[in-house]
C-alpha positions as CSV (number, residue, x, y, z in Angstrom):
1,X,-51.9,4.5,-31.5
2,X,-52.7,4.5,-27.9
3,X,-51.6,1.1,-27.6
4,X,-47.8,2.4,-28.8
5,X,-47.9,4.8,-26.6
6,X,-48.8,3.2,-23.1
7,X,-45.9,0.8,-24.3
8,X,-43.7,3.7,-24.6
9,X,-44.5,5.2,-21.4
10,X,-44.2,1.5,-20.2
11,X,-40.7,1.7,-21.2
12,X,-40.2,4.8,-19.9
13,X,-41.3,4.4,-16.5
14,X,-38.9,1.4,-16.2
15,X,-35.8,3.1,-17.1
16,X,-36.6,5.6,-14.5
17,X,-37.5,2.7,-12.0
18,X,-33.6,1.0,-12.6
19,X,-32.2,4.2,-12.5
20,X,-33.9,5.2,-9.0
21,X,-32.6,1.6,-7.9
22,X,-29.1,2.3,-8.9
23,X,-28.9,5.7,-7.4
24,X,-30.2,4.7,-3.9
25,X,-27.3,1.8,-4.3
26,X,-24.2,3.9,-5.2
27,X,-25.9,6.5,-1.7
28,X,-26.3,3.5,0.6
29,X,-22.3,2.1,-0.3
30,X,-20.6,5.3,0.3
31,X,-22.8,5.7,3.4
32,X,-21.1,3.6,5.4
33,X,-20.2,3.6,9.0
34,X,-16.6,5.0,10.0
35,X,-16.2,2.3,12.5
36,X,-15.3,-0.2,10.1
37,X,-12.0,1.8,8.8
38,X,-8.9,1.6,10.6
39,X,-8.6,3.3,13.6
40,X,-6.0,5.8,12.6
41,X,-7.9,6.8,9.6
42,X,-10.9,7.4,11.1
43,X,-10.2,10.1,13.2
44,X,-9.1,12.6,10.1
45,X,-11.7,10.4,7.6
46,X,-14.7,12.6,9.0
47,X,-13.0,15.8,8.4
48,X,-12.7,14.7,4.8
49,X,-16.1,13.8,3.9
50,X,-17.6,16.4,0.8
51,X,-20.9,17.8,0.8
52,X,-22.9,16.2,-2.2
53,X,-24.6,18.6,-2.8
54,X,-21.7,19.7,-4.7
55,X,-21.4,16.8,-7.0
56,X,-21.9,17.5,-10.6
57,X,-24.8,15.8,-12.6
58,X,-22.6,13.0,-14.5
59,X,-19.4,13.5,-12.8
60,X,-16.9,14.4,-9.7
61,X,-18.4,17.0,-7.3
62,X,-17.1,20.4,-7.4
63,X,-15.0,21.6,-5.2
64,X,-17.0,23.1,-2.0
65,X,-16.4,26.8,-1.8
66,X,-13.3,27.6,0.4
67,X,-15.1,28.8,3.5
68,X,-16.8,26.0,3.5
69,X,-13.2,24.4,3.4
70,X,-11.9,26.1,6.0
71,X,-15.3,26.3,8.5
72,X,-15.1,22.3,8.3
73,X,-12.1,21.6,8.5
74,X,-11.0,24.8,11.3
75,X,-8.0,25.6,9.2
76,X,-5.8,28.0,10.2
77,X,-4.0,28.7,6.9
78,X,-4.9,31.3,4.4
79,X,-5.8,30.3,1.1
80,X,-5.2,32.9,-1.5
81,X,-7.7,32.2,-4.2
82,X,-6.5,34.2,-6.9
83,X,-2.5,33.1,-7.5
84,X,-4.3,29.1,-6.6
85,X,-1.5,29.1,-4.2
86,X,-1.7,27.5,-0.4
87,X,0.3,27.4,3.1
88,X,1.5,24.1,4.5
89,X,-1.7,22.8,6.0
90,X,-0.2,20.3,8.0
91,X,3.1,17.8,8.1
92,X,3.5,14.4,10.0
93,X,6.1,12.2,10.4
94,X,7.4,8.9,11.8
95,X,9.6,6.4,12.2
96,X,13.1,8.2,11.1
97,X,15.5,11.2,11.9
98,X,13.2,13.1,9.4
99,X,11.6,15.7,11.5
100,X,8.7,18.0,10.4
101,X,10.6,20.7,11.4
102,X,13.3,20.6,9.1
103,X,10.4,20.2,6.3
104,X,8.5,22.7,7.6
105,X,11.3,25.6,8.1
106,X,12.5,24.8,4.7
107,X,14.0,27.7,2.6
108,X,12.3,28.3,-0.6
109,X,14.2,26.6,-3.2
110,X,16.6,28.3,-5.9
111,X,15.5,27.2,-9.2
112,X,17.8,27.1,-12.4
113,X,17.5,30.2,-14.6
114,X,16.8,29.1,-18.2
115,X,14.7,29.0,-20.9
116,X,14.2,25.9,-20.6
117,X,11.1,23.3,-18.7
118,X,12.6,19.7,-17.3
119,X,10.4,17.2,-19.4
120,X,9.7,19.4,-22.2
121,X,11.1,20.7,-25.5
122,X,11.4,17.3,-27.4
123,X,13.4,15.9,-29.0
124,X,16.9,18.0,-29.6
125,X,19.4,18.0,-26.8
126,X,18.9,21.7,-24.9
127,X,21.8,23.7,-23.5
128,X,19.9,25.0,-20.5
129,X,22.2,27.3,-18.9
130,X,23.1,25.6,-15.4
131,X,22.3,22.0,-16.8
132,X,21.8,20.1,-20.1
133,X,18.7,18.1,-21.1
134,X,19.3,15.2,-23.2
135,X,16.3,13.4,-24.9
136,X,16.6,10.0,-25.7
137,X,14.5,7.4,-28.0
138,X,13.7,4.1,-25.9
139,X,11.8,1.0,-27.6
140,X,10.3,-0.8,-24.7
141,X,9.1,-3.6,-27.4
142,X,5.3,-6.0,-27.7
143,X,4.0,-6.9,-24.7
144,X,0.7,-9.8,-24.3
145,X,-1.2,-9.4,-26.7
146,X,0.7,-8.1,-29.3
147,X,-2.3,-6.9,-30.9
148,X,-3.0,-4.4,-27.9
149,X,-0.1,-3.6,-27.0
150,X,2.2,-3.5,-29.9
151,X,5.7,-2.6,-30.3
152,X,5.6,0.3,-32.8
153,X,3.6,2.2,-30.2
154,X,5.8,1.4,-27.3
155,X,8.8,3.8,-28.9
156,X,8.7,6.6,-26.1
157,X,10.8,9.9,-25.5
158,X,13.0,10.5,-22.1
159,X,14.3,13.4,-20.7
160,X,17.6,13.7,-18.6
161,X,18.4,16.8,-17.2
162,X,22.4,16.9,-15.9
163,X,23.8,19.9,-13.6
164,X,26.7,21.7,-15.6
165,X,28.9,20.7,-13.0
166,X,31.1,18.4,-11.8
167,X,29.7,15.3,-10.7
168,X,30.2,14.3,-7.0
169,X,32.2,11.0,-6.4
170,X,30.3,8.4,-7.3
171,X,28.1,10.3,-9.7
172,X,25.0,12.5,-9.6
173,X,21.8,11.0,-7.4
174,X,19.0,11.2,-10.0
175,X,15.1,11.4,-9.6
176,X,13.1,9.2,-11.9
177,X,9.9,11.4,-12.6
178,X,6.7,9.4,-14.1
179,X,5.9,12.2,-16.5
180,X,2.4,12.1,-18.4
181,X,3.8,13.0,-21.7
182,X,2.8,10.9,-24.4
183,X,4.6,10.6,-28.6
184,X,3.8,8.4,-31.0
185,X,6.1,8.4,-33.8
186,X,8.4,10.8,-32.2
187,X,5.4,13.2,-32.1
188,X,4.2,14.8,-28.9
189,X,0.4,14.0,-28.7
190,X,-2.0,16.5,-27.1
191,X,-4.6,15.7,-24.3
192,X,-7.2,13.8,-25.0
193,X,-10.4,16.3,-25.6
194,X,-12.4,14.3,-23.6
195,X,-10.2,14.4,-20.5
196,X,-10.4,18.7,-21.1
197,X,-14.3,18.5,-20.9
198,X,-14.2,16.4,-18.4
199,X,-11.8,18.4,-16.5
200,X,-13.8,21.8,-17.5
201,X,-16.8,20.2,-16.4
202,X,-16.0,18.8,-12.9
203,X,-14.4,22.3,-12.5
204,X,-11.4,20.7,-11.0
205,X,-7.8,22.3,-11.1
206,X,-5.0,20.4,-12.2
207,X,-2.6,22.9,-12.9
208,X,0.3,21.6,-11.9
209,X,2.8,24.2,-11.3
210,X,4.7,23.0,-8.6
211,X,6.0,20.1,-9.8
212,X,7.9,22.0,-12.7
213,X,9.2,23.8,-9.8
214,X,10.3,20.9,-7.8
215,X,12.4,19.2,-10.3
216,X,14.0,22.1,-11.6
217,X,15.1,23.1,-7.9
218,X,16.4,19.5,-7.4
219,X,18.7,20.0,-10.6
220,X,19.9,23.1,-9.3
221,X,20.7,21.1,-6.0
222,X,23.1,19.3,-7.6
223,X,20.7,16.2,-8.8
224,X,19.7,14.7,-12.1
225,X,16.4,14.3,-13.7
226,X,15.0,11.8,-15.8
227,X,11.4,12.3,-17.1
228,X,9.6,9.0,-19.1
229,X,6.1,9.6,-21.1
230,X,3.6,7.5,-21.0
231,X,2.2,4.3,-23.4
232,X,-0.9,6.4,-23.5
233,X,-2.3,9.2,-21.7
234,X,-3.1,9.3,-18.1
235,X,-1.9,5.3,-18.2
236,X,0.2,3.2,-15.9
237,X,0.5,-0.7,-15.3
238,X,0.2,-0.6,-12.0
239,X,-3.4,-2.3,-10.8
240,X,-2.7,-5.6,-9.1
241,X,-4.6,-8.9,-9.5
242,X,-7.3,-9.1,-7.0
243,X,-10.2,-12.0,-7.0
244,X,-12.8,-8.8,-7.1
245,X,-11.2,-6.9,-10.7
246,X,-10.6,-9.4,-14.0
247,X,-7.1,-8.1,-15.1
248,X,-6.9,-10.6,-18.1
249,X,-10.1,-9.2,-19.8
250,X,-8.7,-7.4,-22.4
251,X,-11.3,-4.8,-22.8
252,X,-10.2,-1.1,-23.7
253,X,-10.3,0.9,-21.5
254,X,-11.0,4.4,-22.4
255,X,-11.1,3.8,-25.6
256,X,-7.0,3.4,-25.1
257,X,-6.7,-0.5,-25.3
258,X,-4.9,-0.5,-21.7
259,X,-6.4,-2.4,-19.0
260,X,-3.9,-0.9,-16.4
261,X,-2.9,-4.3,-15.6
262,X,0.4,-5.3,-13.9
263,X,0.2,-8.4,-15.7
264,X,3.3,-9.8,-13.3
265,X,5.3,-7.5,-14.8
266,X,4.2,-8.1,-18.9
267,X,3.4,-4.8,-19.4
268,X,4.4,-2.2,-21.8
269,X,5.8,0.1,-18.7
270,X,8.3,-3.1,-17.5
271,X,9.3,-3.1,-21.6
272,X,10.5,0.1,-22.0
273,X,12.3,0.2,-17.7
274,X,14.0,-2.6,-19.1
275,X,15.6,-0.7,-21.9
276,X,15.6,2.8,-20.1
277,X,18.0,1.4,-17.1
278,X,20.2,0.0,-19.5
279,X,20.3,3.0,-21.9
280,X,21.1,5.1,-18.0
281,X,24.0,2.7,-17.5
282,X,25.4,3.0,-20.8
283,X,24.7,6.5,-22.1
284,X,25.0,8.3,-18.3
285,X,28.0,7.2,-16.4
286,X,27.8,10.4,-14.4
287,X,24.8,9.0,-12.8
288,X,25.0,7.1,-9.9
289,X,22.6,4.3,-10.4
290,X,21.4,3.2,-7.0
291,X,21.4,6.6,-5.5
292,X,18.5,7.0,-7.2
293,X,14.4,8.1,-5.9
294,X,11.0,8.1,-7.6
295,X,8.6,10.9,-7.8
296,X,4.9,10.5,-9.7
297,X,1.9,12.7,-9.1
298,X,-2.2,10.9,-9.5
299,X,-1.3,7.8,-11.7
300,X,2.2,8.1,-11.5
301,X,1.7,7.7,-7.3
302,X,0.5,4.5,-7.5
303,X,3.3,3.4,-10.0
304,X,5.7,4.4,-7.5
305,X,4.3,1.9,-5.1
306,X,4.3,-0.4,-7.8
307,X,7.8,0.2,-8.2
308,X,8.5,0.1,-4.8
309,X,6.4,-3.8,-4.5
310,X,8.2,-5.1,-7.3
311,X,11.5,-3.0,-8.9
312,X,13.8,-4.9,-6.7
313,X,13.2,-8.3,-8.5
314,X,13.3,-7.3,-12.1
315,X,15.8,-7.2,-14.5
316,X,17.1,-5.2,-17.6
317,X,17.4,-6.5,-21.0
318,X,20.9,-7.2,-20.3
319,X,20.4,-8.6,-17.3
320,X,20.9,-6.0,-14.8
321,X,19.8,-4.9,-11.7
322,X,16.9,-2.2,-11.9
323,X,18.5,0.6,-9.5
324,X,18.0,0.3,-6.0
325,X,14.8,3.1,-4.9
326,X,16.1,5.0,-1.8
327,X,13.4,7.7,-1.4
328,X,10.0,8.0,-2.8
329,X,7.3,10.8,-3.4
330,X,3.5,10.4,-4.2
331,X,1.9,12.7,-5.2
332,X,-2.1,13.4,-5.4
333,X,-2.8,9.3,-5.1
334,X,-1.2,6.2,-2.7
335,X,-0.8,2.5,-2.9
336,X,-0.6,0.4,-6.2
337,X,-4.1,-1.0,-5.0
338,X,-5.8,2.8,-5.2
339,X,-9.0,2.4,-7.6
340,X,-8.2,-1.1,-8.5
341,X,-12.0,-2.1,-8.9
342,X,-14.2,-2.0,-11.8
343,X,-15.1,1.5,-12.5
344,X,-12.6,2.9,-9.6
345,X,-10.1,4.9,-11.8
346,X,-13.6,7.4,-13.1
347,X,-15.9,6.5,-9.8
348,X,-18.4,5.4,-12.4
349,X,-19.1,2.4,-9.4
350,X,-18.6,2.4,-5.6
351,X,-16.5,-0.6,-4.4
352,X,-17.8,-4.3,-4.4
353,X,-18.8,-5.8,-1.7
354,X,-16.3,-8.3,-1.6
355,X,-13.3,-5.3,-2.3
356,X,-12.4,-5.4,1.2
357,X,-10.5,-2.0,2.5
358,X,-12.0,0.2,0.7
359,X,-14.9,1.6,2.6
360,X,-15.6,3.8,3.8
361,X,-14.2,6.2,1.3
362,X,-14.5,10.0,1.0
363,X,-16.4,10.2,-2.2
364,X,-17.5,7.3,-4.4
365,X,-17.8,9.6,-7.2
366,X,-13.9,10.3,-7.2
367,X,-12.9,6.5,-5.8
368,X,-11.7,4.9,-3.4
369,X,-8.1,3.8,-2.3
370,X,-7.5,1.0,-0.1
371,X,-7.2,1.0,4.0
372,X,-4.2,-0.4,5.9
373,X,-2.0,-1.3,2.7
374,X,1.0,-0.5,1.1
375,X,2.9,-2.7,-0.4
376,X,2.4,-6.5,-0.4
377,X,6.4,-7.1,-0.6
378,X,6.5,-5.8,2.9
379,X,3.4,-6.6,4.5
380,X,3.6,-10.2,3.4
381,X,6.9,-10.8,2.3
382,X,10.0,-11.7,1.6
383,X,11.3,-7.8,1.6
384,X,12.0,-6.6,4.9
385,X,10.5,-3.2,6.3
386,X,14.1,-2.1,6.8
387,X,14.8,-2.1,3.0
388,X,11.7,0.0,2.5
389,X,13.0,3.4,0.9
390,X,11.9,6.6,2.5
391,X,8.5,7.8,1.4
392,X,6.8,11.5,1.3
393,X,3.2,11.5,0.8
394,X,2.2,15.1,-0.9
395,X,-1.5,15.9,-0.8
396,X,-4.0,18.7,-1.4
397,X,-6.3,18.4,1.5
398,X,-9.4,18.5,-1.0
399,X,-8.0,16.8,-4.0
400,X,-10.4,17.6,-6.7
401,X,-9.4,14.3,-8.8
402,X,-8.1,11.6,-6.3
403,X,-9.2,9.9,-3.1
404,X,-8.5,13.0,-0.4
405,X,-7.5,10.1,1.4
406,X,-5.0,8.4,-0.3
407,X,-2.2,9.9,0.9
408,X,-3.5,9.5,4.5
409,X,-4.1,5.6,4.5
410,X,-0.7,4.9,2.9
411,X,1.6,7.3,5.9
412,X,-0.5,5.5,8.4
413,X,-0.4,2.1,7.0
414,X,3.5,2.4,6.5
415,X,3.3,4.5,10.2
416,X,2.1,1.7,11.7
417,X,3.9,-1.5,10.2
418,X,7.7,0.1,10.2
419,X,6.8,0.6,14.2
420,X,5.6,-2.7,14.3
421,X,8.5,-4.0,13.0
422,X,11.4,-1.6,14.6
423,X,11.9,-0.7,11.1
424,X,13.7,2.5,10.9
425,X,12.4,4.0,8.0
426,X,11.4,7.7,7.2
427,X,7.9,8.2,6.2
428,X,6.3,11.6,6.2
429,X,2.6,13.0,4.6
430,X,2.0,16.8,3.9
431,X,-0.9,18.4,2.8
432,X,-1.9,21.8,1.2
433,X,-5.2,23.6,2.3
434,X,-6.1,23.4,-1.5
435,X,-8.1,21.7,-4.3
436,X,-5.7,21.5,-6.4
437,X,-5.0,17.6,-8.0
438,X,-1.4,18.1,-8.0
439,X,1.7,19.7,-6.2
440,X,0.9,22.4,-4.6
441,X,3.2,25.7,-4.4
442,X,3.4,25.7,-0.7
443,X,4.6,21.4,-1.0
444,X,7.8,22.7,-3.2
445,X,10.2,23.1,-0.2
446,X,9.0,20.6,1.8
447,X,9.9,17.7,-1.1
448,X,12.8,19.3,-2.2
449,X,14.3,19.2,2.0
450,X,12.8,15.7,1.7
451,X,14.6,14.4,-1.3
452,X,17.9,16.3,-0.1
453,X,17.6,14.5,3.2
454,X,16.9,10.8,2.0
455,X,18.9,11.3,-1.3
């Protein structure tokens, strides 16, 4: 008996010891010095570092209490903690006739007055008073392997919402909207439970009311809205091919059978674009294709910069063009190469050593986006920084579920190379006083001016 039991506390006293090891690890890599981060990014990277104190016990830290907020970082906008709404913290821009004056002064926009919520309602056409929202059924096909990623579950739901007016010559612009809706079988399918504990636990707030807001101002402006869903939830095929992740392991991940992978474009997302832009061309005439801008908020940020890198080469199922991306919006993330590290999406593991860019990084417990990078069509070729569309980075200071500075490397990265290269291209970053992991309230006007302006 008391042999048993020294074995037991044996085995014990070593799980304790590798877990000990592993902590003082995951400390030392997100301990590192600023120095080694580019230049522009360090001088705001200090003001975004998070006390760990208030990290959670098996998940993201909690947000730090607002005066702590506003002592560190010597805000001087209110933050009203009841109605979870902010002022505009702060607005750069470069490299354009954009000015943050014009964002900044911004009336607050007029939004449509119906019963009805852009995205939502599925699946009957909706007479919404000032516009119409049509919902149709697009079958992006099997993608490699056909076992994950088969074609009966690649039959998704889209939304387009069309002003109740006459079109303007050449048709209505139109804002493609990377919702996070998700049906299977024509059935809307709720939120994972595990994503609500999670949520609940890491007491993070990702209410996103102001994008609701946002694209139903934009209609009222005069524009068209299309709204995809998802393959599954909270997933886009966006994560590039780096030496340091293994993108053809087809491991599940979370439990969803999606890797996240690009795959050079053999991906469930490309399938259903494919069919989607030719379903706009077809079915929507009174769309003008390639006045046309991308909006996606945490996931659906970085699949705008994979749009961006890689829409301009690809095709429809009938052979055409995808439509030409003149302005662009992230929201709550950054480049296509945000996270893309094993364990990166969930912070379950800092970066690897041989992840270059990534450190040092706010939080290692939220992950980590990637320093000095955009998009490798630009930085490396063939595209030309001239071609690049317009770009708004939207942030909450103190995202509560992405990198704080995600939004922060990308404007400079792109501040920086369109300079470089006399590229006259508008690029602009705004940020909320706020926790929140989506659009703030006080971002509405600012990205509806933006869109109106590039668009």
């Amino acid at each position: 008996l008391g042999l048993k039991l020294a074995k037991k506390m044996l085995s014990v006293a070593s799980y304790l010891a590798i877990f000990w090891v592993l902590a003082l690890r995951t400390v030392e890599s997100s301990a590192v010095d600023n120095a080694s981060c580019v230049d522009s990014d360090c001088e705001n990277l200090d003001l975004l570092q998070l006390d760990k104190d208030h990290r959670p016990k098996g998940g993201r830290r909690r947000p730090i209490p607002i005066v702590t907020y506003l002592d560190v970082f010597n805000a001087t906008a209110a933050y009203n903690v009841e109605s979870q709404k902010t002022d505009l913290l702060s607005c750069n821009c470069a490299n354009g006739a954009m000015l943050c004056d014009r964002l900044e002064a911004a009336e607050a926009p007029r939004a449509a007055a119906s019963g009805c919520q852009i995205g939502k309602g599925c699946c009957e056409d909706q007479d919404c008073g000032t516009y119409e929202q049509h919902w149709i059924t697009t079958e992006g096909g099997a993608n490699t392997p056909w076992w994950v990623y088969p074609a009966k579950k690649n039959v998704r739901k889209t939304s387009i919402a069309i002003p109740k007016v006459a079109p303007p010559p050449g048709g209505f612009p139109w804002l493609l909207y990377f919702g996070f809706k998700v049906y299977h079988n024509g059935q809307e399918a709720r939120k994972p439970e595990r994503r609500k504990r999670a949520e609940a636990k890491d007491q993070c707030d990702t209410d996103d009311v102001g994008t609701p807001k946002f694209l139903d101002s934009l209609v009222y402006a005069g524009y068209a809205v299309v709204v995809t869903s998802q393959w599954e939830w909270d997933t886009q095929f966006y994560v590039p091919r780096p030496e340091w992740y293994n993108c053809n392991s087809w491991q599940y991940s979370r439990g969803q059978g999606a890797n996240g992978c690009w795959n050079d474009g053999k991906n469930p997302d490309v399938g259903y674009f494919k069919v989607l832009f030719d379903q706009i061309q077809d079915q929507f005439p009174q769309l003008n294709y390639n006045r046309f801008g991308i909006y996606g908020v945490s996931v659906g940020s970085q699949m705008v910069s994979r749009s961006i890198n890689n829409f301009w080469k690809l095709k429809t199922k009938k052979k055409r063009t995808f439509p030409t991306i003149k302005s662009a919006i992230m929201n709550a993330g950054g480049s296509y190469r945000c996270y893309a590290y094993k364990g990166g999406a969930y912070g379950s593991q800092p970066p690897p050593a041989n992840a270059t860019g990534y450190l040092p990084c706010v939080d290692t417990s939220i992950g980590c986006c990637q320093h000095g990078f955009t998009e490798e069509a630009y930085q490396d070729g063939p595209r030309e920084w001239k071609d690049h569309p317009a770009v708004l980075m939207a942030q909450s200071q103190f995202d509560c579920y992405a990198d704080p500075g995600a939004s922060l490397y990308y404007y400079n990265s792109m501040a920086q190379l369109t300079s470089a290269a006399n590229a006259v291209v508008p690029v602009c970053r705004i940020a909320a006083d706020s926790v929140l992991h989506g659009l703030s309230m006080s971002l509405v006007s600012p990205a509806v001016a933006f869109v109106k302006h590039t668009l």
